[in-house]
C-alpha positions as CSV (number, residue, x, y, z in Angstrom):
1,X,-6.4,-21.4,24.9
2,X,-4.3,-18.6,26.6
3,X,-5.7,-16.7,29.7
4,X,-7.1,-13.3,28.4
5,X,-4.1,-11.9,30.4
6,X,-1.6,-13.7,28.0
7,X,-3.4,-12.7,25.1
8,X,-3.8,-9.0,26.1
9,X,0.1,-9.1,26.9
10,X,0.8,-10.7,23.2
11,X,-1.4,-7.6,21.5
12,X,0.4,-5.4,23.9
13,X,3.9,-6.3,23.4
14,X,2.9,-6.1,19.1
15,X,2.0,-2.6,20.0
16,X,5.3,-1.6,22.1
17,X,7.2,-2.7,19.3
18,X,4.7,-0.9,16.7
19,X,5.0,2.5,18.9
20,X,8.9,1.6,19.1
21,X,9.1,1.9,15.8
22,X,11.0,-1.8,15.9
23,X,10.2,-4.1,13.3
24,X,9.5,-7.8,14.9
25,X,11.3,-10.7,13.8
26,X,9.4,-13.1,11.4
27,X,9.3,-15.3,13.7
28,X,7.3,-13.4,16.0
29,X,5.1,-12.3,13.3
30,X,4.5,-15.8,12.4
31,X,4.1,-16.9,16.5
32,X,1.4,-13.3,16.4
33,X,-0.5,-14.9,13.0
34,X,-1.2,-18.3,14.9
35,X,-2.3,-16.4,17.7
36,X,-5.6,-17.4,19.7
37,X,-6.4,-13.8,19.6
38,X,-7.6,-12.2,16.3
39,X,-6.4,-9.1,17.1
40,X,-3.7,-10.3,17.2
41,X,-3.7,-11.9,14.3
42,X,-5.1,-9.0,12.9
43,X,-2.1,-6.8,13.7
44,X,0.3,-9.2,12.8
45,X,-1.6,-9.4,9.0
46,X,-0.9,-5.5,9.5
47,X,2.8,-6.0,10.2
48,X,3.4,-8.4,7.4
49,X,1.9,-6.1,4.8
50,X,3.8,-3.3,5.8
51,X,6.9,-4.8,6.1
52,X,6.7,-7.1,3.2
53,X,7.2,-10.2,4.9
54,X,6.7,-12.6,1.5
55,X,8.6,-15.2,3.8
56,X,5.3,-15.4,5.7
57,X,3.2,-15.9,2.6
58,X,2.0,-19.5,3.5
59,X,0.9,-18.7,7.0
60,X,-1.0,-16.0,5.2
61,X,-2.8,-18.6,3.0
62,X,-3.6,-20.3,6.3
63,X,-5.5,-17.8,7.3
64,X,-7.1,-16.6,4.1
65,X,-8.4,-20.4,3.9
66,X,-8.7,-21.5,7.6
67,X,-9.7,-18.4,9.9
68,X,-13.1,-18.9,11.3
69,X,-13.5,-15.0,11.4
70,X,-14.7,-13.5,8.1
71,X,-12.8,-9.9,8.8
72,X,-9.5,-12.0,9.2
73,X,-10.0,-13.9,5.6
74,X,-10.5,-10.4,4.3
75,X,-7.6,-8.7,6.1
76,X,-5.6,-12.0,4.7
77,X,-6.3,-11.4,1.2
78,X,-5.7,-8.1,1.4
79,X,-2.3,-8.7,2.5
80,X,-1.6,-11.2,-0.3
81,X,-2.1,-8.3,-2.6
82,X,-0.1,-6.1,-0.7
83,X,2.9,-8.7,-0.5
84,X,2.7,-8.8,-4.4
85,X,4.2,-12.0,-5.1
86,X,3.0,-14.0,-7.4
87,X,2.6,-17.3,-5.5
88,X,-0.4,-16.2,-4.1
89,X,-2.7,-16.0,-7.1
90,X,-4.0,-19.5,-6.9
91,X,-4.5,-19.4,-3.3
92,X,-6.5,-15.8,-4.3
93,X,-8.2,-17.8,-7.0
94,X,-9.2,-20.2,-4.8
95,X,-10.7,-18.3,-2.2
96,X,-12.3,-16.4,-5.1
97,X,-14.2,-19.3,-6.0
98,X,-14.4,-21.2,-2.9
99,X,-15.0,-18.9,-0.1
100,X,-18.4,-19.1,1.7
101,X,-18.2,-15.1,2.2
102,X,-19.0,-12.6,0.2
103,X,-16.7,-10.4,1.5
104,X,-13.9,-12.9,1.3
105,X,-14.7,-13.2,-2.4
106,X,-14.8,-9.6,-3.1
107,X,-11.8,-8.7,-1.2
108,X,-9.8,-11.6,-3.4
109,X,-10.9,-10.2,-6.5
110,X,-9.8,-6.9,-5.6
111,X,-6.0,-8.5,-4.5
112,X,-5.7,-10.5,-7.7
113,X,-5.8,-7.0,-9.3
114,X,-3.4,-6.0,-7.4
115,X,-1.0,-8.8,-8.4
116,X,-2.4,-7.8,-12.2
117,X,-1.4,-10.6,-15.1
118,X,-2.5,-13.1,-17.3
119,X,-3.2,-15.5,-14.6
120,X,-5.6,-13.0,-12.4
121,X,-7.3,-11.9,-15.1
122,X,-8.5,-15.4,-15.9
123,X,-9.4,-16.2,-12.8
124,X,-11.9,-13.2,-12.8
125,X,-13.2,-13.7,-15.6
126,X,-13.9,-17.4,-14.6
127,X,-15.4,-16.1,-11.3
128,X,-17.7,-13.5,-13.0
129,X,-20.0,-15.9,-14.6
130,X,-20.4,-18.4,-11.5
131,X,-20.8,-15.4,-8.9
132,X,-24.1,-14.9,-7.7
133,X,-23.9,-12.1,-5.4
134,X,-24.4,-8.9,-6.6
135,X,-21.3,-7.1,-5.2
136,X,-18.9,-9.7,-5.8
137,X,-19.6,-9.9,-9.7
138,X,-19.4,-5.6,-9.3
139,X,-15.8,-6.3,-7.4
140,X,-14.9,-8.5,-10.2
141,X,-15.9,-6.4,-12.8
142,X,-13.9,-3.5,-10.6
143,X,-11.5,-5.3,-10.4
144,X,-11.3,-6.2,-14.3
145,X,-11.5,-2.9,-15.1
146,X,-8.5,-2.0,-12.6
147,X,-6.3,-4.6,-14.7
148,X,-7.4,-3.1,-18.0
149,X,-6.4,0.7,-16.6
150,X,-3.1,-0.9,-15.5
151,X,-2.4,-2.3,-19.0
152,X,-2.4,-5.5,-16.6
153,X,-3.0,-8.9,-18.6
């Protein structure tokens, strides 16, 4: 693990380039998504949705699978809606059914709605029937409802 130092200077030098108005290379990005720190990590999830970095989608999916912190799987599928490409619905489908959050699972239902199709809509309405927390089945029925308005699948 990096001395609190380091990691303070690696959230620091994200937010000199933010204030900069520079946009860091995707390498750096994907250097800030792997870092120790999650706020780092959380800025960098930040960065790549802004910017549309789709070339960072898989390290994206790392996180919206592997992340030990809950807010950080969130913030990850959040961005994989953002991003709007396609490749991430099964990974979104996945952590749909698979996540051991709620708020994981809500926040994917909410992104596959955001990517709209066939493909999400079946994997809500798969989800809806299995869920047994009360807000994620209201997500996914929020989130049907979202694709229906959009004319989306």
């Amino acid at each position: 693990m990096l001395p609190a130092a380091m990691r303070r200077g690696g959230l620091l030098l994200l937010v000199l380039v933010f204030l900069a108005g520079c946009a860091p290379a995707p390498q750096a990005l994907k250097a800030a998504l792997r870092s120790p720190d999650p706020e780092v990590r959380r800025r960098a999830l930040f960065a790549v949705a802004r910017r549309g970095e789709r070339a960072l989608l898989d390290e994206v999916v790392r996180l919206l699978h592997h992340d030990p912190l809950v807010y950080l799987r969130k913030k990850a599928a959040t961005t994989l809606g953002w991003l709007g490409d396609r490749r991430a619905l099964a990974p979104l489908a996945r952590a749909l059914r698979e996540d051991p959050e709620p708020l994981v699972r809500e926040e994917a239902a909410y992104a596959l709605a955001m990517l709209g199709g066939a493909q999400a809509r079946a994997a809500l309405q798969e989800a809806w029937p299995r869920e047994a927390d009360a807000a994620v089945r209201q997500g996914i029925v929020t989130a049907l409802q979202r694709l229906e308005a959009a004319g989306g699948g």
